[in-house]
C-alpha positions as CSV (number, residue, x, y, z in Angstrom):
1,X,7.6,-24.6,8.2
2,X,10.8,-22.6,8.6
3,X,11.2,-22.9,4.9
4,X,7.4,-21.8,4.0
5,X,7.7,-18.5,6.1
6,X,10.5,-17.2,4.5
7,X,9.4,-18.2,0.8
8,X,6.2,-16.2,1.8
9,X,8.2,-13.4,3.5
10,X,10.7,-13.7,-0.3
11,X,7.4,-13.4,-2.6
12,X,6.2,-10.6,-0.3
13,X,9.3,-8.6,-0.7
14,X,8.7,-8.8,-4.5
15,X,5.6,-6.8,-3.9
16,X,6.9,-4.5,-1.6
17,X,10.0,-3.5,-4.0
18,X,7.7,-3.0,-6.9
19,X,5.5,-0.4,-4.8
20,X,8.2,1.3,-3.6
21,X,8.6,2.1,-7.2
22,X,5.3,2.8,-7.5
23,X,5.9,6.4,-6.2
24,X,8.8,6.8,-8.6
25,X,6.0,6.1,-11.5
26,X,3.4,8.2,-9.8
27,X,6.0,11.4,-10.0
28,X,7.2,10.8,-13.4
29,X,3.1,10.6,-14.4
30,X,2.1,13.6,-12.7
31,X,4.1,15.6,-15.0
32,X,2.2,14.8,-17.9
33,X,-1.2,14.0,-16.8
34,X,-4.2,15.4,-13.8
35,X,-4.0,13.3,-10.6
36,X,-8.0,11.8,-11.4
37,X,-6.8,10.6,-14.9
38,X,-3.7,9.0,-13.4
39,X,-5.6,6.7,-11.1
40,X,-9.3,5.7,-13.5
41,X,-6.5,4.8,-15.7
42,X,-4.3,2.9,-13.3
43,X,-7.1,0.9,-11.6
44,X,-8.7,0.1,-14.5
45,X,-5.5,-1.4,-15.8
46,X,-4.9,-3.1,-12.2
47,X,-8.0,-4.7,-12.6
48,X,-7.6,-6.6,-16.1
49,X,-4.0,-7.5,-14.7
50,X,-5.8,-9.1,-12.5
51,X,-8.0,-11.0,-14.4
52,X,-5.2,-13.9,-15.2
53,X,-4.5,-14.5,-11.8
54,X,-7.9,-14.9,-11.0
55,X,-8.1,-17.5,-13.7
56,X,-5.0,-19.4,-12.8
57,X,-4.6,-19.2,-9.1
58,X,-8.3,-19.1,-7.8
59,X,-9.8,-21.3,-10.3
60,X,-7.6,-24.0,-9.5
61,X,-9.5,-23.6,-6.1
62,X,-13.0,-23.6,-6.9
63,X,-13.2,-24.9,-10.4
64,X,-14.7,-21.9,-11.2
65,X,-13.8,-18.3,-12.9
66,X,-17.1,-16.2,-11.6
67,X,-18.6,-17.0,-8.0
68,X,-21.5,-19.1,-8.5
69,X,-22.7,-18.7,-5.3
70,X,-25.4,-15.6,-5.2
71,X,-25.0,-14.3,-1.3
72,X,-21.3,-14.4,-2.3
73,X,-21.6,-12.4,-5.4
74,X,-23.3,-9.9,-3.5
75,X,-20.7,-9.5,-0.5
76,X,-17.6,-9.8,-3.2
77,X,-19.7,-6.3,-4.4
78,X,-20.5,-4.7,-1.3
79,X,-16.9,-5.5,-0.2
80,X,-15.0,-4.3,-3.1
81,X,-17.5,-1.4,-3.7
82,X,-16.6,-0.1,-0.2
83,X,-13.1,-0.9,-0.4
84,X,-12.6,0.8,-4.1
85,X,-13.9,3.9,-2.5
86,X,-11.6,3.7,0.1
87,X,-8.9,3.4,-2.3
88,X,-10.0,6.3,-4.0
89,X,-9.8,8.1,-1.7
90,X,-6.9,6.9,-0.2
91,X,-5.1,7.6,-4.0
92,X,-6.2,10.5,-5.5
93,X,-4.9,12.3,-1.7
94,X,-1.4,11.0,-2.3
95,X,-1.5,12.1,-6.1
96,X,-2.7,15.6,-5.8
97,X,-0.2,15.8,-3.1
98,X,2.5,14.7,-4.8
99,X,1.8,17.6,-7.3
100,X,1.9,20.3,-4.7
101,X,5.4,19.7,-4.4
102,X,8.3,21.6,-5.4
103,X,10.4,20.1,-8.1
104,X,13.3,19.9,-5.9
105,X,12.0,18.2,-2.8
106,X,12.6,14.2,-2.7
107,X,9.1,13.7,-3.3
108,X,8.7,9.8,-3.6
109,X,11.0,9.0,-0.1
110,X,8.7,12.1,1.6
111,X,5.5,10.7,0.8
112,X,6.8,7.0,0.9
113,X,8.2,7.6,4.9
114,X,4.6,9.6,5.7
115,X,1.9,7.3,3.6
116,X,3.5,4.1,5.2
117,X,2.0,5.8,8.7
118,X,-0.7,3.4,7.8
119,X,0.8,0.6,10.3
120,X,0.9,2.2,13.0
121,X,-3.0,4.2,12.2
122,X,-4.4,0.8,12.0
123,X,-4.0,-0.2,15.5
124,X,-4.9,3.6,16.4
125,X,-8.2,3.4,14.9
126,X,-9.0,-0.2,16.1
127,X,-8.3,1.6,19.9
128,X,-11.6,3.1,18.9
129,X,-13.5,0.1,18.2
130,X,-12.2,-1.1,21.5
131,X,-9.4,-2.5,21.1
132,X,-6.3,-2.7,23.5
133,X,-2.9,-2.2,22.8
134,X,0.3,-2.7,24.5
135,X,3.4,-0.1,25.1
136,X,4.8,-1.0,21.8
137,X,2.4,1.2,20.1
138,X,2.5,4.0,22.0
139,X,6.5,3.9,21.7
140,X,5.7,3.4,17.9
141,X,3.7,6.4,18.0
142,X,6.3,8.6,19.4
143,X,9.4,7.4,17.2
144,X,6.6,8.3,14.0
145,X,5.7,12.0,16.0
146,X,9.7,12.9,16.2
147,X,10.1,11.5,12.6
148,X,7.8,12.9,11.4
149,X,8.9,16.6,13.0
150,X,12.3,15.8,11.6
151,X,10.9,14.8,7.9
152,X,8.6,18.0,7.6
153,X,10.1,20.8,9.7
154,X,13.8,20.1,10.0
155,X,14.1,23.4,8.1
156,X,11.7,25.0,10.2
157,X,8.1,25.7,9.4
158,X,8.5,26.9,6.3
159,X,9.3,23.6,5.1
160,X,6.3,21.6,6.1
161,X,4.6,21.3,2.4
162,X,1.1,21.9,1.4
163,X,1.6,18.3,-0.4
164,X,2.4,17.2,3.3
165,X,-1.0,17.5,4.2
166,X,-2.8,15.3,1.5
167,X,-0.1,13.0,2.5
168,X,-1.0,12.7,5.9
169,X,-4.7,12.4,4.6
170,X,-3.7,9.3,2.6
171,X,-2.0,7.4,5.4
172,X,-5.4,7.9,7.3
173,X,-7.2,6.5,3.9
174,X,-4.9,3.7,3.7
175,X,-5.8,2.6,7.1
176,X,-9.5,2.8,6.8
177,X,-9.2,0.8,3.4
178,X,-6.8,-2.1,5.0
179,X,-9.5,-2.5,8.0
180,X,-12.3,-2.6,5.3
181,X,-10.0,-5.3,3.6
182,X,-9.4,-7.5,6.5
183,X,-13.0,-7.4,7.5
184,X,-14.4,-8.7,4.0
185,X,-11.2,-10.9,2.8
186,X,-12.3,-12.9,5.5
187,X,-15.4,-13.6,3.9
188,X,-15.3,-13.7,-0.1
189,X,-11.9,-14.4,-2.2
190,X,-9.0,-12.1,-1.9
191,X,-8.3,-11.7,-5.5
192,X,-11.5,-10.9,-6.9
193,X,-12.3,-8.3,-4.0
194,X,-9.1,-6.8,-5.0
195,X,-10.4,-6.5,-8.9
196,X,-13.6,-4.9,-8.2
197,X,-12.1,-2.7,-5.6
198,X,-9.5,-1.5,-8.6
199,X,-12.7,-1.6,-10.7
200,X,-14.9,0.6,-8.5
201,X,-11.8,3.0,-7.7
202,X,-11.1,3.4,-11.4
203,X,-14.7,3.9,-12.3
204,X,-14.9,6.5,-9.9
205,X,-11.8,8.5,-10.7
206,X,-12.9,8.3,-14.0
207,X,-15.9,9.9,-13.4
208,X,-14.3,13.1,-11.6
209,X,-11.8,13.2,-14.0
210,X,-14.8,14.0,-16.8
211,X,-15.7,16.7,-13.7
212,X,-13.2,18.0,-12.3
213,X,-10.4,17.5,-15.3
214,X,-11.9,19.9,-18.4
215,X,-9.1,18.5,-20.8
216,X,-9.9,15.0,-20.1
217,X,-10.8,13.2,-23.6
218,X,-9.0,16.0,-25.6
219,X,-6.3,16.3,-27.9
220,X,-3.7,17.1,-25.4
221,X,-5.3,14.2,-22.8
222,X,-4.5,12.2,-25.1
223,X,-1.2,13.3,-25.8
224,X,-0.6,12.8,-22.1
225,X,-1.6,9.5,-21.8
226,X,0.9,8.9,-24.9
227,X,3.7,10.3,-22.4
228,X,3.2,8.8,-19.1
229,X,2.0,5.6,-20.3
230,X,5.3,3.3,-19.3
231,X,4.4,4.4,-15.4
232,X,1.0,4.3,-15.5
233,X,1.4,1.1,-17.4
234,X,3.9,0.0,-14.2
235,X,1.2,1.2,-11.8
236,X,-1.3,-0.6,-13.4
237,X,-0.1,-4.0,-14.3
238,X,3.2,-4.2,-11.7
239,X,1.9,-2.4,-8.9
240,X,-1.7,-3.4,-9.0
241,X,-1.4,-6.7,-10.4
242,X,2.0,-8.3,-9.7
243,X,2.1,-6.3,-6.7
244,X,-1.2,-7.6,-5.1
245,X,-0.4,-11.4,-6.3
246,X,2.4,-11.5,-4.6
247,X,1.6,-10.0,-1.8
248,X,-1.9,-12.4,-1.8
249,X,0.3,-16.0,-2.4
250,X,3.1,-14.7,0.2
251,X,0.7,-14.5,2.9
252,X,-0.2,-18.0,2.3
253,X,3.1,-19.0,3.4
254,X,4.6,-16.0,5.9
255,X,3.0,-15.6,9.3
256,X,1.3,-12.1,9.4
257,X,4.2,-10.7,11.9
258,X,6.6,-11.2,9.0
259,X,4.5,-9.9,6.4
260,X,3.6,-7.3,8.3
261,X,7.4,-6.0,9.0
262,X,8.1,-6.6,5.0
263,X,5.7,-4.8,3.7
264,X,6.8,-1.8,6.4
265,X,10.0,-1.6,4.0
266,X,7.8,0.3,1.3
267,X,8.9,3.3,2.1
268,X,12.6,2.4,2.4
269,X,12.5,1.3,-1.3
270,X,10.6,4.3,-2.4
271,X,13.2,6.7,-1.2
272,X,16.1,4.5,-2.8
273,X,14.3,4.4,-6.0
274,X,13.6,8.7,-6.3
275,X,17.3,8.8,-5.4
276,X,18.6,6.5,-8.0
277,X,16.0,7.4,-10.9
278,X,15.1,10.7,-10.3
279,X,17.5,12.0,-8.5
280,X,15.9,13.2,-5.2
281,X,18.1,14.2,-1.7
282,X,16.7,14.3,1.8
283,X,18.8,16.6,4.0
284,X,20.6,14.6,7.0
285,X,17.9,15.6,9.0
286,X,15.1,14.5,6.8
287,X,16.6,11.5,6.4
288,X,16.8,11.0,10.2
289,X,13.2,11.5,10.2
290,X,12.6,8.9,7.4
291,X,14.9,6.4,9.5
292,X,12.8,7.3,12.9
293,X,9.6,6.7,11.3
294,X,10.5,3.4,9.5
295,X,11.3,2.6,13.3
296,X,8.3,3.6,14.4
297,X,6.7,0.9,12.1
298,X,9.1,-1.6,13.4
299,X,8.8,-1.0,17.0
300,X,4.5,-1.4,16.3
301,X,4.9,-4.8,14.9
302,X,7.0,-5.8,17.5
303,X,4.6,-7.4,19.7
304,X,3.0,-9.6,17.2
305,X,6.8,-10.6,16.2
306,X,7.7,-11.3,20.0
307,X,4.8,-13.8,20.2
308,X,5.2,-15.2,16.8
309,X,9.1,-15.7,17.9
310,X,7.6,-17.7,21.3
311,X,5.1,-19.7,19.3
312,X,7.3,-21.0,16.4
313,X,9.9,-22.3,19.3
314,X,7.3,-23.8,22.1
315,X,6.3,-25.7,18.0
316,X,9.6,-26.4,17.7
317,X,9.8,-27.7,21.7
318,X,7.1,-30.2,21.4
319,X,8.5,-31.5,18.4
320,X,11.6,-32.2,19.6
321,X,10.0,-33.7,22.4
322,X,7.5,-35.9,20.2
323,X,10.6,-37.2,18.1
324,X,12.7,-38.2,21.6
325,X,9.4,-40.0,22.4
């Protein structure tokens, strides 16, 4: 068992090492092309990514490539149609923020540290569907409010970025579409919801990018997507697709606890990555923040670790107590 949960917790840290470079590809595509282009065109390639692991991992299960079953069709797109939109919400927030930044602010670890604000929003939002939580969270909370008041004001006001707020916006996105995930992954198949949720988000991006995005189709879009297609190539395929696999088959093996406390370590690698690739510096103080609010996600998944921790060794008891037998 010992040996499954940390091959899970392994295959999830793939995944959460090829998001944190996610960000690094969403900055070096925003330079080139609109925020709504960016994601139609990285969904859509998310979804055919996932298209082969569809046909290798699930058909295995089933026998089957497409759901035969006709009430599961329908949940699969109710599900995936509710969860793209989500997502596209969630997406285009973070990429029109990160183009309100200034050039010289360590964009990817900034949004990175405040997007990963998710895990602790999660439990925040199930408070209002009546759920209780224990003193972890509310300690988690405050670690992410001082971190967060480091991050964005540690120069004063003046520094708190109009990308900041889109930022913010996303986190709160995020955490809407991972409670619309865990409701309907319990009921059709993980990897399929996940390529109609790409499929819906890229549709729909698409469609305000013919709206909202006059250039979109032209000479010079085209020219763009010439330019930025290794990220949004990496978004697509390694973010999207390797990124959701991995994370999918890890969580076969890694109790949630773990996978929940590896996945928290996106925003670590995000600001690594802008500081090796693009060159990006937080200030001491920013970087204090960053550190307080990866704490905060920490100290929020603490509970479930604790009692994970006191499960695995009362298993552990009664085997060794079976084997004296």
């Amino acid at each position: 068992m010992r040996r499954q949960n940390l091959k899970g917790t392994l295959i999830i840290l793939v995944a959460t090492v090829v998001w944190g470079m996610a960000l690094v590809a969403q900055t070096a595509a925003s330079r080139w092309m609109p925020p709504f282009s960016i994601n139609a065109l990285r969904s859509l390639f998310g979804a055919l990514a996932l298209l082969p692991a569809i046909f290798f991992l699930e058909r295995q299960r089933d026998g089957r490539f497409f759901l035969s079953d006709a009430t599961a069709r329908k949940r699969m797109w109710i599900g995936g149609a509710l969860c793209g939109l989500l997502l596209c919400l969630a997406v285009n927030l973070q990429q029109f923020g990160i183009g309100l930044y200034p050039a010289d602010t360590a964009i990817s670890g900034r949004v990175g540290f405040i997007t990963t604000l998710y895990v602790i929003l999660v439990p925040l939002f199930g408070i209002v569907l009546g759920r209780r939580f224990g003193p972890f969270l509310w300690v988690g909370i405050a670690l992410a409010m001082v971190g967060t008041g480091l991050l964005c004001f540690s120069g004063g006001v003046d520094q708190l970025y109009l990308g900041d707020l889109p930022a913010f916006g996303c986190a709160a996105a995020f955490a809407l579409q991972i409670m619309c995930v865990e409701h309907y992954v319990k009921e059709v198949d993980a990897l399929r919801l996940s390529a109609v949720q790409f499929f819906v988000c890229g549709c729909v991006s698409a469609l305000l990018a013919v709206i909202f995005e006059p250039q979109t189709g032209s000479a010079a879009w085209f020219s763009g997507v010439r330019e930025a297609l290794l990220p949004l190539l990496y978004l697509g395929v390694a973010s999207c697709g390797v990124g959701y696999t991995c994370q999918t088959i890890g969580q076969r093996y890694a109790d949630a606890p773990m996978a929940s406390m590896t996945m928290s370590l996106e925003s670590v690698f995000s600001a690594v990555f802008g500081a090796l690739l693009l060159g990006e510096r937080m200030t001491g103080l920013q970087a204090l923040g960053g550190a307080l609010m990866f704490s905060a996600l920490i100290v929020a998944n603490l509970p479930d670790l604790l009692l994970y921790l006191k499960n695995k060794k009362a298993k552990e008891g009664d085997m060794h107590d079976d084997t004296e037998q």
